[in-house]
DSSP file (Angstrom, degrees, kcal/mol; ACC not computed):
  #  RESIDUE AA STRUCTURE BP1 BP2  ACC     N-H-->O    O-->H-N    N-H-->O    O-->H-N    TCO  KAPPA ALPHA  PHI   PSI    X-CA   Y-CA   Z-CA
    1    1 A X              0   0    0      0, 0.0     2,-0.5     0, 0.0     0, 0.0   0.000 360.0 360.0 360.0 126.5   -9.1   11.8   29.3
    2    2 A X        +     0   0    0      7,-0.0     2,-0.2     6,-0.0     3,-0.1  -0.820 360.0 149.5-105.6 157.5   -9.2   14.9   27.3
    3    3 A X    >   -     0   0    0     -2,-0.5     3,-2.6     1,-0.1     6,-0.1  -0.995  62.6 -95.4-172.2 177.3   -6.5   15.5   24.7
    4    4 A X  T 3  S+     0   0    0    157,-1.1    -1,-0.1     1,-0.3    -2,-0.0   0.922 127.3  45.1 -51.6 -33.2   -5.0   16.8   21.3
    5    5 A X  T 3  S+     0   0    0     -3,-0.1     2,-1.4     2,-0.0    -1,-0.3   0.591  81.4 113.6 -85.7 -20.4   -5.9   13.4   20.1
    6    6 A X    <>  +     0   0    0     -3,-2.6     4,-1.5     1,-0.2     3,-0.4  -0.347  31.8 174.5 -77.2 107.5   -9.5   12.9   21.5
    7    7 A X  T  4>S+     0   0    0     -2,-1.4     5,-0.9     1,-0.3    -1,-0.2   0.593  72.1  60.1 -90.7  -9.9  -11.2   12.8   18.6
    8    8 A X  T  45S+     0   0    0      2,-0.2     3,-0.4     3,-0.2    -1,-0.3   0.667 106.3  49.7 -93.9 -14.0  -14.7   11.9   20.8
    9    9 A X  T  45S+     0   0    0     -3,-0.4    -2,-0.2     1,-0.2    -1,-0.1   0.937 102.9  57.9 -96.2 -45.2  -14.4   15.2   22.8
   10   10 A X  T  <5S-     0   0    0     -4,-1.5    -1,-0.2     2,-0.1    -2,-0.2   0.380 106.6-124.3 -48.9  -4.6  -13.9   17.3   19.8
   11   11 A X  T   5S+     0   0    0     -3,-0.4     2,-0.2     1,-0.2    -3,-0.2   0.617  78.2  87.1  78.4  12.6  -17.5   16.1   18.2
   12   12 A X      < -     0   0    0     -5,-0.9     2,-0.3   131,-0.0    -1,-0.2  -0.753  59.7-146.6-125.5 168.9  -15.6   14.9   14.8
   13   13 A X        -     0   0    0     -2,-0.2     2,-0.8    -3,-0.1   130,-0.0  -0.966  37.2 -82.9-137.7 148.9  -14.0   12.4   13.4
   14   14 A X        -     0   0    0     -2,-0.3   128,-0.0     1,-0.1   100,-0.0  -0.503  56.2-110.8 -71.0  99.3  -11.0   11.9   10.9
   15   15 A X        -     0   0    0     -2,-0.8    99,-0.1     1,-0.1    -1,-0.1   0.315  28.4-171.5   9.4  91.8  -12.5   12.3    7.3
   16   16 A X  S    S+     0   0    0      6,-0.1     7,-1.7     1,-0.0     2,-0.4   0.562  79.4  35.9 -84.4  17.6  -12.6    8.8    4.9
   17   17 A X  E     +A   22   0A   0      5,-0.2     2,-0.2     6,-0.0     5,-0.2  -0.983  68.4 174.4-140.5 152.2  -13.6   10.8    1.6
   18   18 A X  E >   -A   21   0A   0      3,-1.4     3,-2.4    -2,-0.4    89,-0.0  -0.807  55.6 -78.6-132.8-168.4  -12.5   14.3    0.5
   19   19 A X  T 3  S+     0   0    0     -2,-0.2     3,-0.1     1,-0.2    88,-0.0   0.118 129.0  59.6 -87.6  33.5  -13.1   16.1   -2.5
   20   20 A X  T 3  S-     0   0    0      1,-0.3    -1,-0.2    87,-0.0     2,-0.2   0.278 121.6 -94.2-115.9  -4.7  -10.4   14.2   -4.5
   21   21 A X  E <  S-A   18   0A   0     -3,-2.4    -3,-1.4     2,-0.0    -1,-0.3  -0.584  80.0  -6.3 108.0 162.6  -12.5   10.5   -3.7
   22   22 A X  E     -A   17   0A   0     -5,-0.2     2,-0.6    -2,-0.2    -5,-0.2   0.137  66.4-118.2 -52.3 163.1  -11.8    8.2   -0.9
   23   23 A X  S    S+     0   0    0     -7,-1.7     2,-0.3     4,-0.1    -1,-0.1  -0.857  72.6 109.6-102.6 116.9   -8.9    8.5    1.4
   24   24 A X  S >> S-     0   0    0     -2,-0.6     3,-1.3     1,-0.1     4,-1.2  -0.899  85.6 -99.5 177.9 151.0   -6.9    5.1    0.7
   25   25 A X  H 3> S+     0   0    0      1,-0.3     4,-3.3    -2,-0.3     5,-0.4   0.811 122.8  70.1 -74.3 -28.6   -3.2    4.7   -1.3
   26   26 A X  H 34 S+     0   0    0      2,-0.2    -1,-0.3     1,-0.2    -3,-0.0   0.803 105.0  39.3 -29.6 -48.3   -5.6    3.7   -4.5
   27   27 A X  H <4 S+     0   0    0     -3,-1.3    -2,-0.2     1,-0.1    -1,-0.2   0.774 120.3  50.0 -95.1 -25.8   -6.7    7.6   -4.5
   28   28 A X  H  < S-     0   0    0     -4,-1.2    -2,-0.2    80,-0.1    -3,-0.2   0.939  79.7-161.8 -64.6 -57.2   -3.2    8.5   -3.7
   29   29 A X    >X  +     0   0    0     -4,-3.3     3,-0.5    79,-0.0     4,-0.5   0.359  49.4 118.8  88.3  -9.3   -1.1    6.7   -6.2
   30   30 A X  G >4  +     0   0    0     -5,-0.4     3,-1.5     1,-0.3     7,-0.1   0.962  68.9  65.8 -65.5 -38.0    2.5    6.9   -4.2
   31   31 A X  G >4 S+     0   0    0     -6,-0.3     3,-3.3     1,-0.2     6,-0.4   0.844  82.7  64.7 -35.7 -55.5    2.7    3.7   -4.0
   32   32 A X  G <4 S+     0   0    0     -3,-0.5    -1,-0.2     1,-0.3    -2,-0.1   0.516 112.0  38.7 -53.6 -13.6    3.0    2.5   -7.6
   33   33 A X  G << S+     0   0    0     -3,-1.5    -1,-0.3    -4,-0.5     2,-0.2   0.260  96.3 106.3-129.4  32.8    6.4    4.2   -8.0
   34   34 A X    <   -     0   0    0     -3,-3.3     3,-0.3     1,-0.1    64,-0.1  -0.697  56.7-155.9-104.2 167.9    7.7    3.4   -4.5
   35   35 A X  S    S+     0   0    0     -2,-0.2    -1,-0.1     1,-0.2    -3,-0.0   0.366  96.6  27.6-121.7  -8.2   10.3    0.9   -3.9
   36   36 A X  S >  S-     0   0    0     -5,-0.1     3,-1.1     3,-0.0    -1,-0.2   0.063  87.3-161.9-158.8  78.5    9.0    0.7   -0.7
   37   37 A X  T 3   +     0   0    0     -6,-0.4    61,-0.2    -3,-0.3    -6,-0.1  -0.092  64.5  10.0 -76.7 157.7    5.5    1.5   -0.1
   38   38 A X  T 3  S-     0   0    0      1,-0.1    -1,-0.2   -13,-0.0    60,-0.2   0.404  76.5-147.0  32.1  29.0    3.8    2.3    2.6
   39   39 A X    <   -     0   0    0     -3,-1.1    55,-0.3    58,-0.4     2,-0.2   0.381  16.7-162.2   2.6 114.4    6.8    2.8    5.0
   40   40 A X        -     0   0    0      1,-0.2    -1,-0.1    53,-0.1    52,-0.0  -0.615  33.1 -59.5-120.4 177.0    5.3    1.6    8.1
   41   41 A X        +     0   0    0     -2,-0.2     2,-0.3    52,-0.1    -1,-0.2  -0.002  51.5 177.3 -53.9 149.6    7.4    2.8   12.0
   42   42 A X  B     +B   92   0B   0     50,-1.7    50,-1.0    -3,-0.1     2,-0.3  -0.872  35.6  72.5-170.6 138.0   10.6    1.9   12.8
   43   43 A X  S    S-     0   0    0     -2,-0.3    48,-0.2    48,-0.2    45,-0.2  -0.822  77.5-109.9 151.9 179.1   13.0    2.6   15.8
   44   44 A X        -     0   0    0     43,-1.4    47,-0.2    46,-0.4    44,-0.1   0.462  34.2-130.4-126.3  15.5   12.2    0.8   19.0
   45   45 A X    >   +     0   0    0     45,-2.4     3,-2.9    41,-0.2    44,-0.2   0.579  40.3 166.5  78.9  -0.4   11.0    3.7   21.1
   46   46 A X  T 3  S+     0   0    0     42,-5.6    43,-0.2     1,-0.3    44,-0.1   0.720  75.7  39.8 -39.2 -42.8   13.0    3.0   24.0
   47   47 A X  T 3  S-     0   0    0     42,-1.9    -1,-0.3    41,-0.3    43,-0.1   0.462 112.6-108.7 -96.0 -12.6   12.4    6.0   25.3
   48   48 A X    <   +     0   0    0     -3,-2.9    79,-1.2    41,-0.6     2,-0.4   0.221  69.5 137.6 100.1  15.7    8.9    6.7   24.5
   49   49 A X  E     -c  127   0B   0     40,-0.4    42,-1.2    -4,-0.2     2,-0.5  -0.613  36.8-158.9 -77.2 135.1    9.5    9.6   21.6
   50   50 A X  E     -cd 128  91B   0     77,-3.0    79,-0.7    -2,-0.4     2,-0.5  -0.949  11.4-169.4-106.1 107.6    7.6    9.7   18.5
   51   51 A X  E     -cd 129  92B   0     40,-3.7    42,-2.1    -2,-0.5     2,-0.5  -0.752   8.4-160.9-106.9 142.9    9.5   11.8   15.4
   52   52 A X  E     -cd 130  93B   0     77,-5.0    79,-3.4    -2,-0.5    42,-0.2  -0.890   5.9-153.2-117.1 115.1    7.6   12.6   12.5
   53   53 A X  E     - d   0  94B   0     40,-2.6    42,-3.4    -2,-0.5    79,-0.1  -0.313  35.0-115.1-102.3-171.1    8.6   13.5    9.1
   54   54 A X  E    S-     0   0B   0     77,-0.4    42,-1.4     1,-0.3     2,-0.2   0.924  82.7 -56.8 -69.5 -55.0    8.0   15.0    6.4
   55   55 A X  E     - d   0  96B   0     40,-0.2    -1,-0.3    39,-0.1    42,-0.1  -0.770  67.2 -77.7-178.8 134.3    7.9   11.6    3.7
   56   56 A X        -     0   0    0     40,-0.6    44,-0.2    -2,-0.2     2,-0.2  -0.270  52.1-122.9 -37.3 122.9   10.6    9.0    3.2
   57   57 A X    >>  -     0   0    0      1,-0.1     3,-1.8    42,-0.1     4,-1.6  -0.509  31.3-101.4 -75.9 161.0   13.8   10.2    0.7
   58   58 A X  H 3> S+     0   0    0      1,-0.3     4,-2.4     2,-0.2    -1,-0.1   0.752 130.8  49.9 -40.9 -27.2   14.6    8.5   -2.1
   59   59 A X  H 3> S+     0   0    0      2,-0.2     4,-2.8     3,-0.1     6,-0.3   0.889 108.4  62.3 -80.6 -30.8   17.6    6.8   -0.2
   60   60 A X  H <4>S+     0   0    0     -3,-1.8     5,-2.8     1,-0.3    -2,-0.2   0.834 106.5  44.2 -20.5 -61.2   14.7    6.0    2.6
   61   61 A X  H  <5S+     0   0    0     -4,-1.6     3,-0.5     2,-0.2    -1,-0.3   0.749 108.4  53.0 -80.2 -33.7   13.1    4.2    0.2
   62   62 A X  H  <5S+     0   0    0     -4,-2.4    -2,-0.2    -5,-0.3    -1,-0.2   0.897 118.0  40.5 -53.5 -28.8   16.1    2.2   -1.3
   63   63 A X  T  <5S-     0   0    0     -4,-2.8    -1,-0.2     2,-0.1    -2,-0.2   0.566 107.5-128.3-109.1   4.9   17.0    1.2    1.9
   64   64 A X  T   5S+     0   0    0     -3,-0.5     2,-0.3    -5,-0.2    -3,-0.2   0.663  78.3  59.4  93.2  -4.0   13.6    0.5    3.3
   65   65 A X  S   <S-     0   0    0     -5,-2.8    -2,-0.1    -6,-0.3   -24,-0.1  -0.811  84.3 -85.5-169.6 121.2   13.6    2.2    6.4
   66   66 A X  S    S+     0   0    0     -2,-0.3    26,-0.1    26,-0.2   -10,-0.0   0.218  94.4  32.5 -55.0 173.1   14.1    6.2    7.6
   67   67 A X  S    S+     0   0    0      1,-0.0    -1,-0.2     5,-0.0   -11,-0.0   0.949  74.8 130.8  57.2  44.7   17.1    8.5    8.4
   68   68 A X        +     0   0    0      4,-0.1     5,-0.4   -11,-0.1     4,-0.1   0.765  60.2  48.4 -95.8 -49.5   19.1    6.6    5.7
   69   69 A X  S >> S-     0   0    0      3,-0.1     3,-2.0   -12,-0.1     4,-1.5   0.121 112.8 -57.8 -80.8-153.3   20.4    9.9    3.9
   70   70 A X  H 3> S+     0   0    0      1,-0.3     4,-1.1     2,-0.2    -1,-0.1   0.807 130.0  48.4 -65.5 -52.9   22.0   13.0    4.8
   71   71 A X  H 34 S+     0   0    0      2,-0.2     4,-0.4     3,-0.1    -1,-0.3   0.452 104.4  60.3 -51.8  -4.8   19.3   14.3    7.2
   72   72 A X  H X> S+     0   0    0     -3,-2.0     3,-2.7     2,-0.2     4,-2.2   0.857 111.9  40.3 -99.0 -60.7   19.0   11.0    9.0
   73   73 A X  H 3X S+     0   0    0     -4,-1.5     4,-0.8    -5,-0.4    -2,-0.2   0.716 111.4  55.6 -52.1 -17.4   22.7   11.4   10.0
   74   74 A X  H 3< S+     0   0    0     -4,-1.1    -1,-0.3    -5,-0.2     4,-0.3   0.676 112.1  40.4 -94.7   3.8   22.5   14.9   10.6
   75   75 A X  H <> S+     0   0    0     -3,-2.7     4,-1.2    -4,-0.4    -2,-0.2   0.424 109.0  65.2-113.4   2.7   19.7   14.3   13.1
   76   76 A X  H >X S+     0   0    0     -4,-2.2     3,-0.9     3,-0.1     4,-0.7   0.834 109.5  41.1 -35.4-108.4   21.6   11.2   14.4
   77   77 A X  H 3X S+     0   0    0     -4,-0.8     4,-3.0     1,-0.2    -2,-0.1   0.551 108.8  55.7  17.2 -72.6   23.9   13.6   15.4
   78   78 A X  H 3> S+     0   0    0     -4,-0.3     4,-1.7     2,-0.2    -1,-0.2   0.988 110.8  50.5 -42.6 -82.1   21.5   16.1   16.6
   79   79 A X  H X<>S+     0   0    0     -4,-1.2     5,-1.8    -3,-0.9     3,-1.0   0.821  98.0  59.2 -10.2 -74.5   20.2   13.5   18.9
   80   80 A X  H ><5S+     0   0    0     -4,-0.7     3,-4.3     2,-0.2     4,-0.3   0.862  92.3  66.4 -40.6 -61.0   22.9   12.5   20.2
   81   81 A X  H 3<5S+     0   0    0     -4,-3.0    -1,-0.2     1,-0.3    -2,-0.2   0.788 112.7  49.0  -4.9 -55.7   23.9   16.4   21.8
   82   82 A X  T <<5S-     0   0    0     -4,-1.7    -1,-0.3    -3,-1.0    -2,-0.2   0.474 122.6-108.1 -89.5   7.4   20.9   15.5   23.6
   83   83 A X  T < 5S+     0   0    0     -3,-4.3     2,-0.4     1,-0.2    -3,-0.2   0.750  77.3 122.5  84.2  15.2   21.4   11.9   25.0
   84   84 A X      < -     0   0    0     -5,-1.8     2,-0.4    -4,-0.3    -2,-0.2  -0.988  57.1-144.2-141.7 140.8   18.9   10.2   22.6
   85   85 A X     >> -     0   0    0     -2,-0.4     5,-0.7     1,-0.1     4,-0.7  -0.769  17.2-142.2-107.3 116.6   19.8    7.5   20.3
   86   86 A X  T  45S+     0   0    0     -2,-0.4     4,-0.3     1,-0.3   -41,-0.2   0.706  98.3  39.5 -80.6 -51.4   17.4    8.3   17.0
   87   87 A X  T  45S+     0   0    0    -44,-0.1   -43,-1.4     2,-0.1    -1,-0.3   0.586 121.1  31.5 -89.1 -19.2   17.0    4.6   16.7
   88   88 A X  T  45S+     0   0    0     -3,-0.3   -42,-5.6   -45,-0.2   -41,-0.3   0.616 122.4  47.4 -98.1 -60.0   16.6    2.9   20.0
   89   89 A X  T  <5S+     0   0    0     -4,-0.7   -42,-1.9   -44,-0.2   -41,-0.6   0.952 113.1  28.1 -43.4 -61.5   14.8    5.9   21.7
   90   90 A X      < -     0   0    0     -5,-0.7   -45,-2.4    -4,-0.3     2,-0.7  -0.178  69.4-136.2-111.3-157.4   12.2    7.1   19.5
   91   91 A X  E     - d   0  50B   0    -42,-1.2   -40,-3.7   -47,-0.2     2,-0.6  -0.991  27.0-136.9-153.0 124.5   10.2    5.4   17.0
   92   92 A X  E     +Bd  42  51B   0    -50,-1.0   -50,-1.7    -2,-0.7     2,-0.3  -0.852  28.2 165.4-112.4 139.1    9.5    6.9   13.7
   93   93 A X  E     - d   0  52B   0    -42,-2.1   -40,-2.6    -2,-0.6     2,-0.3  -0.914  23.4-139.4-150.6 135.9    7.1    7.4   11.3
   94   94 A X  E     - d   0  53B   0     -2,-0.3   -40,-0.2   -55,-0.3   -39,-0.1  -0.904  23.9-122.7-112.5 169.4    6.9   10.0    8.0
   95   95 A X  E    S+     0   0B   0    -42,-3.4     2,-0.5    -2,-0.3    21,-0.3   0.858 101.8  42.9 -31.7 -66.4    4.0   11.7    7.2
   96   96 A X  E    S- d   0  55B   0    -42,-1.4   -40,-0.6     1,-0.1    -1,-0.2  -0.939  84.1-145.3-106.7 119.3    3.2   10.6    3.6
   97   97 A X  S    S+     0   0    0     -2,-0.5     2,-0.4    11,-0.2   -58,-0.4   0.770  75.1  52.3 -60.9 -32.1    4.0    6.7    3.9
   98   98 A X  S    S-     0   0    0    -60,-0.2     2,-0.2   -61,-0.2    -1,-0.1  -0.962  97.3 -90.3-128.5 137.3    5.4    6.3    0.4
   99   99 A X        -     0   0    0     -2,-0.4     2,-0.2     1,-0.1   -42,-0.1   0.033  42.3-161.9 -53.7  92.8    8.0    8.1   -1.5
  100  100 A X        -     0   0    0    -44,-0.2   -42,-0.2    -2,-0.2     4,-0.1  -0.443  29.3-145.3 -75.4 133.6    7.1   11.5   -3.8
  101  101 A X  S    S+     0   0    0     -2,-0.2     2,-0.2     2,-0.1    -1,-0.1   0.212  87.2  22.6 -80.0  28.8    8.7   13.1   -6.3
  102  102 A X  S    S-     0   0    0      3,-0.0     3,-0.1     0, 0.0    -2,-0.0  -0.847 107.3 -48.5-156.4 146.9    7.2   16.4   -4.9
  103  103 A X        -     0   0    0     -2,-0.2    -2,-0.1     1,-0.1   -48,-0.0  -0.214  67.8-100.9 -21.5 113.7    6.0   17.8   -2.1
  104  104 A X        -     0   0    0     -4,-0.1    -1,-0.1     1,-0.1    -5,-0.0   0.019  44.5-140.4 -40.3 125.1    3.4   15.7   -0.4
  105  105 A X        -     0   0    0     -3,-0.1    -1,-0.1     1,-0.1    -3,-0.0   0.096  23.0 -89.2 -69.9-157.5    0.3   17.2   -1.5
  106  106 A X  S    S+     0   0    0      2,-0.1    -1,-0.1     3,-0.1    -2,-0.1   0.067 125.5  41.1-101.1   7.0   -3.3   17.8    0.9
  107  107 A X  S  > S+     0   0    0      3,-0.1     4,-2.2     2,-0.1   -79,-0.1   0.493 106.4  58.2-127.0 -17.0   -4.7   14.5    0.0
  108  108 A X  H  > S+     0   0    0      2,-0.2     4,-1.8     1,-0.2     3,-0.3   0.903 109.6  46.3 -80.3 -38.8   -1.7   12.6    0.2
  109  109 A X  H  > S+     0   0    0      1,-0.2     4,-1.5     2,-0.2    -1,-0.2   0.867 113.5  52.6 -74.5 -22.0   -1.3   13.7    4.0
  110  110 A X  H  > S+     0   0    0      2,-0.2     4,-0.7     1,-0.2    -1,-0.2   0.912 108.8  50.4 -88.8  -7.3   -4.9   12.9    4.3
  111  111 A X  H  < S+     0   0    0     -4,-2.2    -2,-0.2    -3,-0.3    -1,-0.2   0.888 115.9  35.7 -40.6 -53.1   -4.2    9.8    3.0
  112  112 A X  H >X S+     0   0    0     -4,-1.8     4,-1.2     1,-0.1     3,-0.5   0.520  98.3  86.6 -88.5 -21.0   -1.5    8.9    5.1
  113  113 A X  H 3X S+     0   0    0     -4,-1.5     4,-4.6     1,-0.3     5,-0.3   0.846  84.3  57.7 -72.9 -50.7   -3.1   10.8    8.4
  114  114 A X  H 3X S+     0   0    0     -4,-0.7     4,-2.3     1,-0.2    -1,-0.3   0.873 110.4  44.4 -38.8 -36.5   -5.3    7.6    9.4
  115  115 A X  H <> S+     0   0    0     -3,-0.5     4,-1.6     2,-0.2    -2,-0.2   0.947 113.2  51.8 -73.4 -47.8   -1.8    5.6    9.6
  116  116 A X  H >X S+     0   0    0     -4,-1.2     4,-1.9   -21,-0.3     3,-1.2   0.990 112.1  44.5 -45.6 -74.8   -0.3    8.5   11.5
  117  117 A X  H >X S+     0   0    0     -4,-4.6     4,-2.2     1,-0.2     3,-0.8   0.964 109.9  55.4 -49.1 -62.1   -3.1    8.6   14.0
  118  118 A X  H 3X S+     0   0    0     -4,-2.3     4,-2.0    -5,-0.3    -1,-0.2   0.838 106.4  49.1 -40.2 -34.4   -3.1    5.0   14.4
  119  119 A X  H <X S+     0   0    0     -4,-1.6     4,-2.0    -3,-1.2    -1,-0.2   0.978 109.1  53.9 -51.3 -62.4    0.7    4.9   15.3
  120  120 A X  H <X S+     0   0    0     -4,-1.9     4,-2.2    -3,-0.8    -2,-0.2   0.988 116.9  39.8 -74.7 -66.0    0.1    7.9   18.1
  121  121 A X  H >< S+     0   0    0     -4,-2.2     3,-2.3     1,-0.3    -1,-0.3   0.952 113.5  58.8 -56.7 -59.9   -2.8    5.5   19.7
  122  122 A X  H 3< S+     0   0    0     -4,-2.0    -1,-0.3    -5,-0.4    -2,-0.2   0.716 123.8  10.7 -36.4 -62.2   -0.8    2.6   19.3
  123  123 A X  H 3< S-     0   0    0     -4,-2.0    -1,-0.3    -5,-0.1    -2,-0.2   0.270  82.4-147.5 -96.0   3.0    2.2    3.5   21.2
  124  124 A X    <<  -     0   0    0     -3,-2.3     2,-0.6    -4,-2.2    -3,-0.1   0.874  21.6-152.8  25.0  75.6    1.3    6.5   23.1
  125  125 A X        -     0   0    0      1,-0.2   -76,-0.2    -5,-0.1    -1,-0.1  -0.668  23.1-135.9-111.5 167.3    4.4    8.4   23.4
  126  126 A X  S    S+     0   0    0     -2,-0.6     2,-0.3     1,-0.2   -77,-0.2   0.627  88.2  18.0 -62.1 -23.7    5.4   10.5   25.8
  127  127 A X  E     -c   49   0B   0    -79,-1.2   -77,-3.0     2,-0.0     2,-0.5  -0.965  59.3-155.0-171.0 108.7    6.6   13.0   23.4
  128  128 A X  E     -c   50   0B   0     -2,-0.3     2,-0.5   -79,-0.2   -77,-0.2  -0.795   0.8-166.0-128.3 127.2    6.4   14.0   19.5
  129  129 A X  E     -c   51   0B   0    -79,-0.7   -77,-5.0    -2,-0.5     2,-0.5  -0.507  11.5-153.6 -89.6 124.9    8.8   15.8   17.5
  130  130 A X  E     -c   52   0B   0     -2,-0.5     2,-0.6   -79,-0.2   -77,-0.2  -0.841   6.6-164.9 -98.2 127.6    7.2   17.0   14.0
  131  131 A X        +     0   0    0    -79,-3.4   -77,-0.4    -2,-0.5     4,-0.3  -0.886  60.6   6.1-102.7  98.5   10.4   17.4   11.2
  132  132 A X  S  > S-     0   0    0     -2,-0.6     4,-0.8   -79,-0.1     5,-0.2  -0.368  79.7 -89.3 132.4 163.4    8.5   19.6    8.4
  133  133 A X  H  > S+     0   0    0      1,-0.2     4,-5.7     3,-0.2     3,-0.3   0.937 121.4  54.7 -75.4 -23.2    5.9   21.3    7.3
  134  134 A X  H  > S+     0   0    0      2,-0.2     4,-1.5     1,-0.2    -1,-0.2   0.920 111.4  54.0 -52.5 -46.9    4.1   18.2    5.7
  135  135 A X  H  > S+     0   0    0     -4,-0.3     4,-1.8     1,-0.2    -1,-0.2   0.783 109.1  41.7 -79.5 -20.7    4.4   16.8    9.3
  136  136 A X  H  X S+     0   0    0     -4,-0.8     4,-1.9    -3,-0.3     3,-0.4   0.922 113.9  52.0 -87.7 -65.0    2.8   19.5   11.2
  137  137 A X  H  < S+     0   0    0     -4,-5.7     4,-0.3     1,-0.2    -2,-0.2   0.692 109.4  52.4 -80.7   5.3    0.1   20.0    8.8
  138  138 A X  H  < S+     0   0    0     -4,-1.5    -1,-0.2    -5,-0.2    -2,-0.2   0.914 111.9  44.5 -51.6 -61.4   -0.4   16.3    9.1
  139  139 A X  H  < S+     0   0    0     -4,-1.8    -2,-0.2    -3,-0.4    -3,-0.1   0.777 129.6  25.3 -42.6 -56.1   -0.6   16.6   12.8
  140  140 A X  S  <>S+     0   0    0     -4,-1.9     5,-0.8     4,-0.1    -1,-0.2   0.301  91.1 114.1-105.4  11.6   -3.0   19.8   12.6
  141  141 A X  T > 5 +     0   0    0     -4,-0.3     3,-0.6    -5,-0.3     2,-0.4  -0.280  68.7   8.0 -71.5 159.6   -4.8   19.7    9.4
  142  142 A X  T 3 5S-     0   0    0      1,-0.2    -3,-0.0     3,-0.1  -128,-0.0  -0.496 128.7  -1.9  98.1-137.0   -8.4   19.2    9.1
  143  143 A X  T 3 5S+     0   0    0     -2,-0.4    -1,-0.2     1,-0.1     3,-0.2   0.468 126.8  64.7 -94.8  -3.2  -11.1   19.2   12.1
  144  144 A X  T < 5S+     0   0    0     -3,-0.6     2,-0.4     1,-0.2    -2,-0.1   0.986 106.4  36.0 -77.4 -60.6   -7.8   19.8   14.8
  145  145 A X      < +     0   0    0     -5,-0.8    -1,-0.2     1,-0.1    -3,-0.1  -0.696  47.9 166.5-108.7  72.8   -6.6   23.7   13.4
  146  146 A X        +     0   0    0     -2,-0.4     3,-0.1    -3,-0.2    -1,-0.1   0.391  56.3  89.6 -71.8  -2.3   -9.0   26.1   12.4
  147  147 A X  S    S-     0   0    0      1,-0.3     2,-0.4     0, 0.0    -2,-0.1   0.104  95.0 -54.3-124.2 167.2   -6.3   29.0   12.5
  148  148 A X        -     0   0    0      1,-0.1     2,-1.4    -2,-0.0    -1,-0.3  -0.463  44.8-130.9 -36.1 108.8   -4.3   29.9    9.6
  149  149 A X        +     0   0    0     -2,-0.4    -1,-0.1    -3,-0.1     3,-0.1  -0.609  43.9 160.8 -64.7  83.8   -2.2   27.4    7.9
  150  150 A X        -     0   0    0     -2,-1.4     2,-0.3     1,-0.1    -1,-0.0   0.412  37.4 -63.6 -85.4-134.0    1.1   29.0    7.7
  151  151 A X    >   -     0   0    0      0, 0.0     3,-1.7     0, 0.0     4,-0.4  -0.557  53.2-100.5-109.8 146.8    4.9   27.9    7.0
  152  152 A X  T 3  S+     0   0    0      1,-0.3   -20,-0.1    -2,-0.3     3,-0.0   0.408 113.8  70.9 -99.2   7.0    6.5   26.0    9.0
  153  153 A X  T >  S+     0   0    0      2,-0.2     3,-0.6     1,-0.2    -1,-0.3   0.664  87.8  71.4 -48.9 -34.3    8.6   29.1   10.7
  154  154 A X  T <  S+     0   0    0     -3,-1.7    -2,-0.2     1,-0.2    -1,-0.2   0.798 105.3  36.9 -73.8 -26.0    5.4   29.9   12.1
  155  155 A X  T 3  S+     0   0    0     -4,-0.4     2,-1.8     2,-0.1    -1,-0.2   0.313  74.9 123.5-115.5  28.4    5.9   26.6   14.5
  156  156 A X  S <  S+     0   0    0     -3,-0.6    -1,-0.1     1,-0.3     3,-0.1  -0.643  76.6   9.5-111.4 137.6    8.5   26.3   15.2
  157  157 A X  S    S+     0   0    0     -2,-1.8    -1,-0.3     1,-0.2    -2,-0.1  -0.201  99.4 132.3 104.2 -28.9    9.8   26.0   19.1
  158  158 A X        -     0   0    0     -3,-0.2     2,-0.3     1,-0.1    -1,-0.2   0.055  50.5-154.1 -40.4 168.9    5.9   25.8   19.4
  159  159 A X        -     0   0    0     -3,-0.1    -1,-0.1     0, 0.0    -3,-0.0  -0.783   2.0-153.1-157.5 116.0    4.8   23.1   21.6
  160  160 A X              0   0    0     -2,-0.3  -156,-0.0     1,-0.1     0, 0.0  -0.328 360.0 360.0 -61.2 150.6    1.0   21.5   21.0
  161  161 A X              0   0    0     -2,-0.0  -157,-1.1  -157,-0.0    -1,-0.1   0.158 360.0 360.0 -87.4 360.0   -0.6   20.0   24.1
């Protein structure tokens, strides 16, 4: 089957060392000040959608689980317009698994990218919506996008195969 994801057809494989040291939450460090680290999926997918974000927010993390704060209700919302329930439908995942107090860097999304990818195999969905730029250069960093890495204006309304 070829696809974005066939990592055997592309002649590569996803990176375990960069030039920061292994790829592992040990070389990251987010954990140690998260209150819930490594934020693993949650929805139940009903529908077969995969959203990605950027990183759990700090309310994310209090509560354990995304789309707790003000952007999770405003893409409730969103959702809804369209006839899909943010929680039942799709199944969710953020980029960078544990909570920063910055913008996710380039080694913390390759950190977190193995987890990412593993999700996308697990569950094959039909459909994934990237919320950020961290989540789009998650998605395309690396051996995938050789092209400029711009801003995330530059993809959006795009659609990846």
């Amino acid at each position: 089957m070829r696809g974005f994801f066939d990592t055997a057809q592309l002649g590569t494989q996803t990176p375990y060392k960069s030039e920061k040291g292994f790829l592992s939450c040990v070389s990251c460090g987010l954990y140690k000040n998260a209150k819930t680290p490594k934020m693993g999926p949650y929805g139940n997918g009903r529908a077969g959608i995969l959203v990605i974000s950027d990183c759990p927010t700090a309310a994310d993390d209090a509560k354990g689980m995304l789309w707790q704060g003000r952007e999770g209700s405003y893409l409730t919302t969103l959702y809804q317009k369209f006839g899909v329930d943010l929680f039942e439908d799709c199944i969710s995942i953020p980029a960078v698994m544990c909570c920063p107090s910055h913008p996710p860097t380039a080694h913390e999304l390759a950190c977190c990218r193995q987890k990412v990818e593993a999700v996308i195999r697990q569950h094959k969905p039909k459909l994934i919506i990237l919320h950020g730029a961290s989540a789009i250069m998650s998605v395309l960093n690396g051996h995938r996008w050789k092209g400029r890495q711009s801003g995330i204006d530059t993809w959006r309304g795009w659609t990846i195969p």
